[in-house]
C-alpha positions, -999 to 999 in steps of 0.1 A, spaced: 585 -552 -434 580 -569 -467 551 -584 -486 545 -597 -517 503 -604 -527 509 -616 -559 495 -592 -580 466 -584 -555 452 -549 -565 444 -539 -524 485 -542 -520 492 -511 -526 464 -495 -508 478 -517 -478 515 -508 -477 502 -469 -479 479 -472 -446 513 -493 -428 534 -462 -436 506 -440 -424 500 -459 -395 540 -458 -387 549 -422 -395 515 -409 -374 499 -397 -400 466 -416 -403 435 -395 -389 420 -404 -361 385 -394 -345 384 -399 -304 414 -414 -304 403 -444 -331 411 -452 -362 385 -462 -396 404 -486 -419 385 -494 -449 368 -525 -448 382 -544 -478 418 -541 -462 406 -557 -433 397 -591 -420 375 -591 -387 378 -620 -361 356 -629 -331 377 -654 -320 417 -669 -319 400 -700 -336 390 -683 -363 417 -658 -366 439 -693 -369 413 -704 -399 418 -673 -414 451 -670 -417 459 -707 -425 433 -707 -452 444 -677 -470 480 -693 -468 471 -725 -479 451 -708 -509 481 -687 -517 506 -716 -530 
């Protein structure tokens, strides 16, 4: 996978916790996993998850 953020600052951070994730070597507690907040988004619904994504996209040109 491939990503360019434009200069975003949390990219880095990003494509560490991906390899992480892949290779199984991200800690886990009772089987789940703590990402840090800022590297998330969190959704309640598809709906928004759509808004989300098609906002940042939109934003991003």
């Amino acid at each position: 996978m491939r990503l360019h953020l434009g200069g975003d600052v949390s990219a880095s951070q990003f494509s560490d916790l991906l390899l992480k994730l892949s290779n199984g070597d991200y800690p886990e507690n009772y089987g789940m996993m703590a990402i840090a907040s800022h590297l998330c988004t969190s959704v309640t619904t598809v709906e928004n998850l759509i808004s989300k994504i098609t906002h940042t996209l939109r934003s991003s040109r």
